[in-house]
C-alpha positions in Angstrom: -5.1 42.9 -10.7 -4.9 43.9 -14.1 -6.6 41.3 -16.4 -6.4 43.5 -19.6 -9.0 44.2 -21.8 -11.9 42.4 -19.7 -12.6 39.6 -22.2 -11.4 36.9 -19.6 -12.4 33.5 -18.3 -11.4 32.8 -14.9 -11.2 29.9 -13.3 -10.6 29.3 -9.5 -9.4 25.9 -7.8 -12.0 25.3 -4.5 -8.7 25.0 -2.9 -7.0 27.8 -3.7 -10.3 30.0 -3.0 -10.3 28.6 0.6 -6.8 30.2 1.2 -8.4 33.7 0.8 -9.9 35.6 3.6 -12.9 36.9 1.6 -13.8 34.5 -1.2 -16.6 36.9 -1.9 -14.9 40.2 -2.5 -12.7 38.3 -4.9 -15.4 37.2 -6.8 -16.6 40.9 -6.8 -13.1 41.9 -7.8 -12.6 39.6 -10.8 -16.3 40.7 -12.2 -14.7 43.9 -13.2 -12.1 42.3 -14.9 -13.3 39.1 -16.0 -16.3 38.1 -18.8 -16.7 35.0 -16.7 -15.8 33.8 -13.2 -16.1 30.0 -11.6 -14.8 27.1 -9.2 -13.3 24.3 -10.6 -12.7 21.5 -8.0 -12.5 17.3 -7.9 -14.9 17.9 -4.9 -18.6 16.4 -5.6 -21.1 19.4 -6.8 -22.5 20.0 -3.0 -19.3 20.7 -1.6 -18.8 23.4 -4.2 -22.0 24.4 -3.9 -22.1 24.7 -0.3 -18.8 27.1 0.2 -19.9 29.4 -2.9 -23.9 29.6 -1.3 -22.0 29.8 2.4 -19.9 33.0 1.1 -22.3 34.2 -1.0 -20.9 33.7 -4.4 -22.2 33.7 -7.5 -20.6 31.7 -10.2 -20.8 31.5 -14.0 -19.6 27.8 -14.0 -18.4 25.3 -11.4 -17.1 21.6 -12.0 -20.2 19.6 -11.5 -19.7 16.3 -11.2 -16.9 16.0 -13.6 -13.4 16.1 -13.0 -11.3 19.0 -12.9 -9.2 18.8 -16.8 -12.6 18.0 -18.3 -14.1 21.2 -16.5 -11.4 23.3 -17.8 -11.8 21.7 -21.5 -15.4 22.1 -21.4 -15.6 25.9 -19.9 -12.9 26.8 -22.8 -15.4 25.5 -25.0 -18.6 27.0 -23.7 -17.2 30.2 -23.1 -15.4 32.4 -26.2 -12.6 35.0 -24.3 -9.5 36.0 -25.7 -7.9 34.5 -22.2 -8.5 31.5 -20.0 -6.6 32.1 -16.3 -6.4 29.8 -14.0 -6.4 30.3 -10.1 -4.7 27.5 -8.3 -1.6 26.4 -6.0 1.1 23.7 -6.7 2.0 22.1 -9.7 -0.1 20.0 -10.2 -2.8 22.7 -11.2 0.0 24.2 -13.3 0.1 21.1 -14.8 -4.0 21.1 -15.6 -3.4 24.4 -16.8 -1.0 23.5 -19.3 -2.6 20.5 -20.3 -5.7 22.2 -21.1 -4.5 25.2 -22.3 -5.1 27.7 -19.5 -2.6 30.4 -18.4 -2.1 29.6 -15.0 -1.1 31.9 -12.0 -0.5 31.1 -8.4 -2.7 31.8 -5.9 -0.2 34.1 -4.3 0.6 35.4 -7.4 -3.2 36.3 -7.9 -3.7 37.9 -3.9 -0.8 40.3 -4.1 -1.9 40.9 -8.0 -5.5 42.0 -6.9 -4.9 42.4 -3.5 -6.9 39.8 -2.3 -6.0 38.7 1.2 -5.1 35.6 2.0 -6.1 33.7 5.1 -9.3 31.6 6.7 -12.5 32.5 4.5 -14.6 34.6 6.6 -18.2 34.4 5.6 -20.0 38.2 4.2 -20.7 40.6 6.8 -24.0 40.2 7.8 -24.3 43.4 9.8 -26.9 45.0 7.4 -29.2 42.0 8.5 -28.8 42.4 11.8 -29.8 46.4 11.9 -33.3 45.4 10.6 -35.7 45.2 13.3 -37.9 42.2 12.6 -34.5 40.4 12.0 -35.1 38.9 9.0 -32.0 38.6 7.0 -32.3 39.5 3.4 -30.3 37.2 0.8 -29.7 38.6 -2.5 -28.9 35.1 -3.9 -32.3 34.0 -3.1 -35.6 35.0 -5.6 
């Protein structure tokens, strides 16, 4: 996916990252086109927090326990880009998006874009871990 120049914000509905197979790889995508990368959801915080820790993801900004138009209003405000994309499916989060001043793109706009796949999120491969021979998996999320 092109995103231009870099200076992005990109926002991602929790729903419309669990229709891509590897919600990780698309967060390691949109880094190399995006200042800034979160989730945005209605869900409470340890839903969120759960999925993105689950497929190892690591997030600029996420919804907290606020609701989804105030996220978006508050991330525009936090963060200075010259764009503000925002991941979703349906119309109501093209709606939210152009209530709160977002662009807003599909999420199968977004997957054929960037070639994300879409399908059931599979967690990270954890092969490495499994090679080592005291079995210890190593976490680079983790201090």
């Amino acid at each position: 996916m092109d995103g231009g120049s870099g200076d992005m914000t990109l926002a991602l509905d929790l729903d419309a990252l669990k229709e891509l197979a590897y919600p990780d790889s698309v967060f390691t995508d949109a880094r190399q086109w995006s200042e800034y990368v979160g989730v945005i959801s209605e869900q409470p915080t340890y839903v969120v927090t759960n999925f993105t820790r689950k497929h190892r993801i690591r997030q600029d900004f996420f919804s907290g326990p606020r609701g989804r138009e105030e996220s978006l209003e508050n991330v525009r405000e936090q963060f200075d880009t010259d764009r503000y994309v925002f991941v979703g499916s349906g119309e109501a989060d093209a709606d939210l998006a152009e209530a709160t001043g977002w662009e807003f793109l599909p999420v199968t706009d977004a997957s054929e874009a960037a070639d994300w796949e879409l399908g059931e999120p599979q967690a990270p491969d954890e092969t490495a871990a499994s090679d080592d021979d005291d079995g210890a998996e190593e976490r680079e999320d983790w201090p």
